[in-house]
C-alpha positions as semicolon CSV with decimal commas, in nm:
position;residue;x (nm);y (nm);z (nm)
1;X;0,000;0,000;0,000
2;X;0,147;0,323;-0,121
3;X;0,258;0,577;0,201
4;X;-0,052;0,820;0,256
5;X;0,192;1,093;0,378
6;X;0,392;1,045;0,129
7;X;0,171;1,108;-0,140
8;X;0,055;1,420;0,021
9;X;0,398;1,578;0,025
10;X;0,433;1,442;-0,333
11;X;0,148;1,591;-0,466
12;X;0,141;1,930;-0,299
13;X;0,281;2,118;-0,607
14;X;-0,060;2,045;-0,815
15;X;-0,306;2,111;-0,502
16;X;-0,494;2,444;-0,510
17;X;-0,351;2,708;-0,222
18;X;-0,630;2,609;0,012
19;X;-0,533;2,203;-0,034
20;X;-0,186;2,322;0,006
21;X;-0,257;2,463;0,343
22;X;-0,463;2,155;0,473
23;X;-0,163;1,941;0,395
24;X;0,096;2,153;0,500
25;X;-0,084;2,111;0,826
26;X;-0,113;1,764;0,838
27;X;0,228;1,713;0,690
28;X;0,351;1,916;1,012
29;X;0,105;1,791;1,294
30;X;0,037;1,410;1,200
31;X;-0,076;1,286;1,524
32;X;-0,264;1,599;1,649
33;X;-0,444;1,625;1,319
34;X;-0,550;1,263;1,287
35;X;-0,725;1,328;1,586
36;X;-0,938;1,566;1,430
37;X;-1,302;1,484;1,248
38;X;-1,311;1,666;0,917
39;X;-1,521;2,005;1,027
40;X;-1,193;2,051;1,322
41;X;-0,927;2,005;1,038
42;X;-1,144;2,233;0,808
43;X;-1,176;2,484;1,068
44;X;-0,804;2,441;1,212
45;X;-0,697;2,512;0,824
46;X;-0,938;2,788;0,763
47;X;-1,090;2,591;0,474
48;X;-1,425;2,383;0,450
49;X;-1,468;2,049;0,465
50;X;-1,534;2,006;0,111
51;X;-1,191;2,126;0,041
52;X;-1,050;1,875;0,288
53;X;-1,240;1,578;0,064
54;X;-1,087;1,718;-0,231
55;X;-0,723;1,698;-0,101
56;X;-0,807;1,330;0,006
57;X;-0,932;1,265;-0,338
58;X;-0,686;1,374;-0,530
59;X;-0,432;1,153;-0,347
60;X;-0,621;0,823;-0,428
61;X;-0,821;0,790;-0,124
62;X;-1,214;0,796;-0,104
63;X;-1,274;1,018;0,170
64;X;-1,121;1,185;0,484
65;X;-1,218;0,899;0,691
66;X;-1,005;0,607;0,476
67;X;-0,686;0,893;0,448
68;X;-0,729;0,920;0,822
69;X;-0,728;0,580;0,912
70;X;-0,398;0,512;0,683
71;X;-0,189;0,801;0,758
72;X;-0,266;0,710;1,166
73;X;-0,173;0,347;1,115
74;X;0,124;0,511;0,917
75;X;0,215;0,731;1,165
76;X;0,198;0,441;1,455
77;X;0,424;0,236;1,252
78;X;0,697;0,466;1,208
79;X;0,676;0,561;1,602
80;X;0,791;0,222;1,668
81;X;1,112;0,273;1,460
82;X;1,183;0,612;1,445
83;X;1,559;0,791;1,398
84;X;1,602;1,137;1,555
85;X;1,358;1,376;1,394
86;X;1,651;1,629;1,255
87;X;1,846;1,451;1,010
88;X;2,057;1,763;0,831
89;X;2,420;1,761;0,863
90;X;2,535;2,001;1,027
91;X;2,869;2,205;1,148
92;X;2,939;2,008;1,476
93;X;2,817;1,647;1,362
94;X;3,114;1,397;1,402
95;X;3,224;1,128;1,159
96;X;3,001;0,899;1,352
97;X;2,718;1,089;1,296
98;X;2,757;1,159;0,971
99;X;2,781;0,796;0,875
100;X;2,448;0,783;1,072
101;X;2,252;1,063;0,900
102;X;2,367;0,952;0,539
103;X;2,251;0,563;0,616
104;X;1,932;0,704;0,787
105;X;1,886;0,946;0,475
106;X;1,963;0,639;0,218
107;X;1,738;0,380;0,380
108;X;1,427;0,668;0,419
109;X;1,494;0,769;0,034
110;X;1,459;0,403;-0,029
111;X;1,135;0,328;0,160
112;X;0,985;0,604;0,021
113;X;1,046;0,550;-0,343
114;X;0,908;0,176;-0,242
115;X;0,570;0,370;-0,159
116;X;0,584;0,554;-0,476
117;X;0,580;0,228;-0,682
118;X;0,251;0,165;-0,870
119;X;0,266;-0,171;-0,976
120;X;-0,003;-0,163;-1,329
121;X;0,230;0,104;-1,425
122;X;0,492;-0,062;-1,419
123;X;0,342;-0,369;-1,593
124;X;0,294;-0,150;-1,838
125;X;0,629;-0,029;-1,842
126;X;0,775;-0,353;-1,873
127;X;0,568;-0,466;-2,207
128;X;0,674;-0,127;-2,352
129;X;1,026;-0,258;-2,265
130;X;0,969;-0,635;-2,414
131;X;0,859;-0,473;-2,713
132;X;1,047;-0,169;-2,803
133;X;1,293;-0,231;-3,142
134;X;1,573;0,023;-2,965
135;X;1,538;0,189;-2,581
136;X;1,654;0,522;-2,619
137;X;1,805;0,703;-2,290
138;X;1,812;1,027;-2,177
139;X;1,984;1,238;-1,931
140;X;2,264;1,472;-1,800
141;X;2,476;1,495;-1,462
142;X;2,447;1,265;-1,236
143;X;2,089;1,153;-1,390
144;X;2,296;1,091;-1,707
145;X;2,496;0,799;-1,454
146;X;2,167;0,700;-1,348
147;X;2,067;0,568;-1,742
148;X;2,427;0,483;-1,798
149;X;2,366;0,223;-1,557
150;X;2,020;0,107;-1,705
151;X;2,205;0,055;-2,025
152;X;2,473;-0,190;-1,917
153;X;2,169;-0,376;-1,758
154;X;1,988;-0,414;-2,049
155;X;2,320;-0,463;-2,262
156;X;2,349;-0,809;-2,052
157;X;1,989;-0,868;-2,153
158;X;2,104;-0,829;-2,544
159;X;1,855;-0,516;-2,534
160;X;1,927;-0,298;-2,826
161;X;2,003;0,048;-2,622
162;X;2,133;0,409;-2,706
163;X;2,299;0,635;-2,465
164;X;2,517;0,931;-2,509
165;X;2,658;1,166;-2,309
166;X;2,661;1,479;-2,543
167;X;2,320;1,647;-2,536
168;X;2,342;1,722;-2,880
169;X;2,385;1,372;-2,952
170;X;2,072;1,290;-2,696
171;X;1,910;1,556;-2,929
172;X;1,968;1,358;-3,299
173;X;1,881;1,028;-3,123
174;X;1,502;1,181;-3,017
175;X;1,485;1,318;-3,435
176;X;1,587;0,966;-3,564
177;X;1,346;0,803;-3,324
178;X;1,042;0,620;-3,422
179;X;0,696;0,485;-3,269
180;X;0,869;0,110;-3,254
181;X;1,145;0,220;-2,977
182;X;1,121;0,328;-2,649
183;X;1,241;0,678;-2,493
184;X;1,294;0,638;-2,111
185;X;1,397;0,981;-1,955
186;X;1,606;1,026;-1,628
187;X;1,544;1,340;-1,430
188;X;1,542;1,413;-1,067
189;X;1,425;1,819;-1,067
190;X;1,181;1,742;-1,386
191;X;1,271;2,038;-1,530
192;X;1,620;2,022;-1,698
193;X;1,556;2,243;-2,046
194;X;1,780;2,017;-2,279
195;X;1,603;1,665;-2,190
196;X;1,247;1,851;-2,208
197;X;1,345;1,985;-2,577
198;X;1,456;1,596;-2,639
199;X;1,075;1,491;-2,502
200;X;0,924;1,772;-2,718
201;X;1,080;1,596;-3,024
202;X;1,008;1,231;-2,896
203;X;0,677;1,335;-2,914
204;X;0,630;1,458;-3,252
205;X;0,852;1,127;-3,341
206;X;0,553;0,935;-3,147
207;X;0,798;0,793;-2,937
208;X;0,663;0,640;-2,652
209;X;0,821;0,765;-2,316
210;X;0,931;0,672;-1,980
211;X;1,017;0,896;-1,744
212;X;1,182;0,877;-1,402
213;X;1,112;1,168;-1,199
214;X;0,990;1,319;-0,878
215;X;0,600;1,281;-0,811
216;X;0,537;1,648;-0,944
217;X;0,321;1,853;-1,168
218;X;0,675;1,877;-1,349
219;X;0,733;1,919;-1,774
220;X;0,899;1,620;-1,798
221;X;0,603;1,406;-1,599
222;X;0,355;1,582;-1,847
223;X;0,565;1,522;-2,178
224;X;0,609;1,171;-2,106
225;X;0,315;0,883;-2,116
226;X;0,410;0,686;-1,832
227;X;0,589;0,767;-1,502
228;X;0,807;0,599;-1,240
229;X;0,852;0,814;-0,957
230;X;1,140;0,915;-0,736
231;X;1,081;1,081;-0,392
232;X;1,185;1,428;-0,337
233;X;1,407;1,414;-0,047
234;X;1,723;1,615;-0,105
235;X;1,847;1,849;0,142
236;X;2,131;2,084;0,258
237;X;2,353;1,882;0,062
238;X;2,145;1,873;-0,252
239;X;2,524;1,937;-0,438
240;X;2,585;1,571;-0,425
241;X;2,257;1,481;-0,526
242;X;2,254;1,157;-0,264
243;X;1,913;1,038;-0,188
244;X;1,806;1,160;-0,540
245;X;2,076;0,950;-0,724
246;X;1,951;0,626;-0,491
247;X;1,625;0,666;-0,550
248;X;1,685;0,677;-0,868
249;X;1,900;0,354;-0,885
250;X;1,621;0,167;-0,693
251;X;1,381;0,229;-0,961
252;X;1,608;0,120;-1,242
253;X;1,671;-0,190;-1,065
254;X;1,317;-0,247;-0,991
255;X;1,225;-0,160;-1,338
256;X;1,546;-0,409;-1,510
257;X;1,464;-0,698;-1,266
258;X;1,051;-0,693;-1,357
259;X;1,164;-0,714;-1,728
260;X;1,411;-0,986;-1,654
261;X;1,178;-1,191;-1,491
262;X;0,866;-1,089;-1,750
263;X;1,098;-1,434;-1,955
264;X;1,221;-1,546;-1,674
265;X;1,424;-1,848;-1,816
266;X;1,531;-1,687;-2,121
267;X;1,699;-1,390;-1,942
268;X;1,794;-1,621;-1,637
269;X;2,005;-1,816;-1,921
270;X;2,138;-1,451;-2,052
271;X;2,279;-1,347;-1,757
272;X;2,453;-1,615;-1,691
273;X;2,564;-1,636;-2,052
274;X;2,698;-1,239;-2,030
275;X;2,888;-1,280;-1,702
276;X;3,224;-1,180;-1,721
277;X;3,437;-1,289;-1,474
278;X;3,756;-1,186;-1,291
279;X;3,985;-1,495;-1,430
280;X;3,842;-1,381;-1,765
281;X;3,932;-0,984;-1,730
282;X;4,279;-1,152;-1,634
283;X;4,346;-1,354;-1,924
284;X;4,265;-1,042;-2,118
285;X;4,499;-0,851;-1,932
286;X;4,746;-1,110;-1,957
């Protein structure tokens, strides 16, 4: 079952303002405001309870009462196991606590992205995949390393794949592009301006498209058809792009292992058939 307060923060950026402030409420007083009936956390927001139904909606659930009952077994759950509430680094952490905050930050980035999974998309991401003459990739920085690493998956797999690193090369691939391969699109902020002029073109190519991206009301999650999402978690050190780049990573794997197993003796036999091992390398070398 997907995390309710997950999807909430996920989905703020396409909620109207008064949504917005129901959520950021809830977001910021879980257990105080799942003690609330939906006329308190109307009036608490200074909204209407109407308003509060619509924020429930639009995050999958029927009703205030089913988001309330999920986000309070949510938030009893995560009070059984729960790391110290301020995760940032800061000036006077130790080595110790770094190595703490990064794990804690890794492992949270991970679980989330989990909850973030829809499984019939992804069924329907895999077929796309089984079927596709060429997979096309796209991406730059460290969202670029993200579908370099996708295509040496699928290269063990015998999966016809393009990836280059020169945008201007991602560019030509989208124009040669046709409606028999598959685009899939790597971007953490959803708004990089050189992969959404790629998508533009994919389009007009009839390409269909993948993209992997944060759950946002972003251009690349509207250019492409179907999305696997990433969870938005980056902080202070947003530089090194940590959580992002795992969450990331998780879904390719997720993705590459659901297509592996879609012929599951075939590609069982590949893999074994494209390992290359170390007395191998040596021989090379030798």
């Amino acid at each position: 079952m997907k995390s309710a307060l997950l999807r909430l923060r996920e989905c703020q950026n396409s909620m109207s303002a008064t949504e917005r402030a129901v959520s950021d409420y809830v977001l910021s007083h879980q257990e105080e405001a799942m003690g609330l009936s939906i006329h308190q956390l109307a009036e608490k927001t200074f909204s209407s309870p109407s308003t509060v139904i619509r924020m429930c909606q639009r995050i999958g659930f029927a009703g205030y009462k089913e988001f309330r009952q999920a986000v309070t077994c949510e938030v009893a759950v995560r009070r059984l196991d729960r790391e110290p509430e301020n995760q940032e680094i800061t000036r006077s952490d130790s080595l110790d606590d770094i190595v703490d905050k990064v794990t804690y930050n890794n492992i949270m980035s991970l679980e989330d992205t989990k909850g973030l999974v829809d499984t019939e998309t992804l069924q329907i991401c895999v077929d796309l995949l089984s079927h596709a003459r060429t997979v096309l990739l796209f991406g730059l920085g460290l969202s670029l390393c993200a579908a370099q690493d996708l295509n040496l998956k699928l290269l063990r797999l015998n999966k016809p794949c393009v990836v280059n690193e020169d945008w201007h090369a991602q560019l030509l691939q989208a124009k040669n592009a046709g409606m028999d391969d598959l685009a899939i699109v790597v971007s953490y902020s959803g708004e990089t301006e050189e992969v959404i002029e790629c998508m533009r073109t994919l389009r007009e190519r009839k390409t269909p498209i993948i993209a992997i991206t944060r759950q946002t009301a972003s251009p690349v999650a509207k250019l492409s058809d179907y999305q696997l999402y990433t969870t938005d978690s980056e902080a202070t050190f947003r530089c090194g792009a940590m959580s992002s780049r795992m969450s990331q990573l998780n879904v390719i794997d997720i993705l590459f292992t659901a297509f592996a197993h879609s012929e599951y003796e075939y590609y069982l036999d590949q893999l074994s058939r494209t390992h290359i091992g170390k007395t191998h390398a040596v021989s090379v070398l030798a």
